[in-house]
C-alpha positions in Angstrom: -18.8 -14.5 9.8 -15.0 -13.8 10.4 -14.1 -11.0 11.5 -10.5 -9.1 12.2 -9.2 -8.4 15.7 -10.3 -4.6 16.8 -6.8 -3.4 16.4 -5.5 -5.1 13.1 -2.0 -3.2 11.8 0.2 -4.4 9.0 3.9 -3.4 7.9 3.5 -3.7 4.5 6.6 -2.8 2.6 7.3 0.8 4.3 3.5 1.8 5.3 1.6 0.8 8.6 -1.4 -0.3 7.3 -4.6 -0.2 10.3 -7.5 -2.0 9.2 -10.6 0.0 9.5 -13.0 -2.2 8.0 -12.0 -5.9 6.8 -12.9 -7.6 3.4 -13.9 -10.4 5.6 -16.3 -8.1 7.7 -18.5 -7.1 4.2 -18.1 -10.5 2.1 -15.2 -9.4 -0.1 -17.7 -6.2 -0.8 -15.1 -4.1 0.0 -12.2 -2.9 2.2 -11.2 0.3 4.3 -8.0 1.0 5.9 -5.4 4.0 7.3 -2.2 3.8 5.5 0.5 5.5 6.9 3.7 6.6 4.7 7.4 7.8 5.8 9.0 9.8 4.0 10.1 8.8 0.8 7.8 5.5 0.8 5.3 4.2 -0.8 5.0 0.7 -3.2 6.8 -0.2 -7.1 4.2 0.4 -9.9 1.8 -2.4 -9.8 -1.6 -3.6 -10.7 -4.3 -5.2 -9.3 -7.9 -6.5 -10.2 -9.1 -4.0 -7.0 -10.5 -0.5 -7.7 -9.2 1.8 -5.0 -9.5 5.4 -3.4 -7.6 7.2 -1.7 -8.2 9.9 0.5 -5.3 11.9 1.9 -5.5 13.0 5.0 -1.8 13.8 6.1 1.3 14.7 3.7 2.5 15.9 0.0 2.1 12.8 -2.2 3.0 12.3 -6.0 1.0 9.5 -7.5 1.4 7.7 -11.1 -1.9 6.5 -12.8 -1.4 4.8 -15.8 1.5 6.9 -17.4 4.7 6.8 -15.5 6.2 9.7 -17.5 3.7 11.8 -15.8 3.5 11.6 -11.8 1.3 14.5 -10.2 1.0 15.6 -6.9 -1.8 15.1 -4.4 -2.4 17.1 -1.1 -4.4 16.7 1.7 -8.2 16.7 1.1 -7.3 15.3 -2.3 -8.9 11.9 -3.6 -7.1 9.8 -6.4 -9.2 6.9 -8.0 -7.5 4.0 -9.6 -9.7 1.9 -11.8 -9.2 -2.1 -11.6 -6.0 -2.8 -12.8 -4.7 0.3 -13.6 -0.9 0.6 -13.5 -0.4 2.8 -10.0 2.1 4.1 -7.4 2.6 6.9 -4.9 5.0 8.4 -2.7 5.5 10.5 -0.1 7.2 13.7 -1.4 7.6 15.5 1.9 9.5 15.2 4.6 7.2 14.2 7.1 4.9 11.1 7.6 1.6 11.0 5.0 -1.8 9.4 6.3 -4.5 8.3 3.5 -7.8 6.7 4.0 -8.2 3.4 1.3 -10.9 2.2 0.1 -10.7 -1.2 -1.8 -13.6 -2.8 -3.9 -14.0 -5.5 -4.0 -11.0 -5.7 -1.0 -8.8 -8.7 -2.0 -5.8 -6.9 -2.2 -6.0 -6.9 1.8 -5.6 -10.3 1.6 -2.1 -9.9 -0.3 -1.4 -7.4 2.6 -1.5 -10.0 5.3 0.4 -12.4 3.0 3.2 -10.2 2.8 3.1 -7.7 5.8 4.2 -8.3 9.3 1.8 -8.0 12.0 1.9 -4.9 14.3 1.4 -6.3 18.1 3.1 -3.9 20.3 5.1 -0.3 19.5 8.3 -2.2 19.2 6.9 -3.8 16.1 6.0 -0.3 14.6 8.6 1.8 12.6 9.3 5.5 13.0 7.6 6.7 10.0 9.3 10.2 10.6 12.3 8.0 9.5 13.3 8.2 5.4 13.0 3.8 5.3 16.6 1.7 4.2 15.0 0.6 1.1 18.3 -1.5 0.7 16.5 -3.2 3.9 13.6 -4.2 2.4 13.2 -8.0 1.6 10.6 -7.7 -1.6 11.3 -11.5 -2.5 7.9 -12.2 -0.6 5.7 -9.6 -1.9 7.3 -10.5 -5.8 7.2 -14.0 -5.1 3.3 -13.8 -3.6 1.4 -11.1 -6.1 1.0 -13.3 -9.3 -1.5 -16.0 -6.8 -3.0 -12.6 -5.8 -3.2 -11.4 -9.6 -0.7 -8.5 -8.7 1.5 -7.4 -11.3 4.5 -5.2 -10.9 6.3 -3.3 -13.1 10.3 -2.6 -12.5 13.3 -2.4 -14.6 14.4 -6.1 -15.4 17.2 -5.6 -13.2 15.2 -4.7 -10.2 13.1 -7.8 -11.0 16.2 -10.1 -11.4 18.1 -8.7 -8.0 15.2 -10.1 -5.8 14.4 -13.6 -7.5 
């Protein structure tokens, strides 16, 4: 069986991701990581053929399910499902780094995660998520140009979408 290395971390976009459990580890049964969000981050609406959960831990997010006329907030304690393929994104509303507790099934999408993300080896590699993230920084030309092999669909205004191809 492969397995992931004890201490697996991803940047992915503007979150540390930290493998807790790997899709790997269960068969593709399913996936658990720590995602953890500056300020102000968080991933475009997008799809995905994964059902997820998250748990919040840390931080003041507002999450879009489905409807992006009608975001909602989430606290800590809270847990937000998002059924396979449902049209989804969050962010972290406050002003201080938010910490959720993912759980994928069947766990694919953590393979799009390694695709795209950087790997975290030392502390030089991590970010200060205290820090709002230059979204003007961001190269999303990877993570666009990767999702449709990982049946990831994003949804942004055409201009967004022409800007990065």
């Amino acid at each position: 069986m492969k397995t992931r290395s004890k201490n697996e971390e991803l940047l992915v976009l503007t979150d540390v991701i930290k493998v807790l459990v790997s899709n790997s580890e269960t068969q593709s049964g399913y996936a658990v990581f720590e995602e953890n969000v500056p300020p102000l981050g968080g991933p475009p609406p997008h799809s995905h053929p994964d059902e997820e959960i998250f748990y919040v831990l840390e931080g003041n997010f507002e999450f879009i399910l489905n409807n992006v006329e009608n975001p909602f907030k989430v606290l800590p304690g809270s847990v937000v499902h998002v059924p396979s393929n449902a049209i989804h994104t969050f962010k972290n509303v406050g002003n201080t780094p938010g910490k959720m507790v993912v759980l994928l099934n069947p766990g694919n999408l953590l393979d799009y995660f390694r695709a795209i993300g950087t790997v975290i080896k030392n502390a030089k590699d991590r970010p200060d998520l205290t820090l709002v993230p230059d979204i003007s920084q961001l190269d999303l030309s990877k993570a666009f140009k990767l999702a449709p092999e990982h049946n990831i669909e994003f949804f942004l205004p055409e201009v967004m979408k022409n800007d990065v191809n």
